[in-house]
N, C-alpha and C positions, 0 to 999 in steps of 0.2 A: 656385679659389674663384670662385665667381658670382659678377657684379656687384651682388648683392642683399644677398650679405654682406659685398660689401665697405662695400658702401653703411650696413649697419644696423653695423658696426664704426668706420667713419667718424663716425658719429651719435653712438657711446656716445665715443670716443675724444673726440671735441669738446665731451659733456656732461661728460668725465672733469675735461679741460683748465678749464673753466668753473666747476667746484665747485673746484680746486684753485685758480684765482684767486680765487675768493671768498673759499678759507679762508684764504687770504694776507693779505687786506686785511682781515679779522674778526683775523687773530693782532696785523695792525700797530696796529691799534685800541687791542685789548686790551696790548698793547704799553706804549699811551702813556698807559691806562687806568692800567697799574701805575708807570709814573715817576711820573704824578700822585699817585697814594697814597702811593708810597715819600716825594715831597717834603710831603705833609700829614702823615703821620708823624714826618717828623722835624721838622718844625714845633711839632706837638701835641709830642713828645717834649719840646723845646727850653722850651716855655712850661710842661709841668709842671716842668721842672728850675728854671723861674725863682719859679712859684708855691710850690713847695718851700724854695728858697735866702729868698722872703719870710717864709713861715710860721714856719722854724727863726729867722727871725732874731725876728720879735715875739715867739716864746714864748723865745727868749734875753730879751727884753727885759723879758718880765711874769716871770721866775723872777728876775731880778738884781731888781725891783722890790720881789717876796716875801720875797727873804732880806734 
């Protein structure tokens, strides 16, 4: 091999290494993007279970009122 190809394989080899870091640090990202959602979900989950447990309980309240 020439030193010309080693040269232009060196180059791609080190553009390889460089987008392969990059996609590292994009995946740990998106990573912490998703615990974030996972913990708003179960947030959002937890406060429909509670706006739910209020609603059942007032229309318990207006049917015992009706009969």
């Amino acid at each position: 091999m020439s030193l010309e190809l080693l040269s232009k394989l060196e180059t791609k080899i080190q553009a390889a290494l460089e987008t392969i870091e990059l996609l590292k640090l994009e995946l740990e990202d998106e990573k912490l993007k998703s615990v974030t959602l996972i913990e708003q979900n179960q947030q959002l989950n937890q406060d429909l279970t509670s706006w739910n447990e209020k609603v059942t309980g007032l229309v318990g309240l207006l049917n015992e009122e009706v009969s």
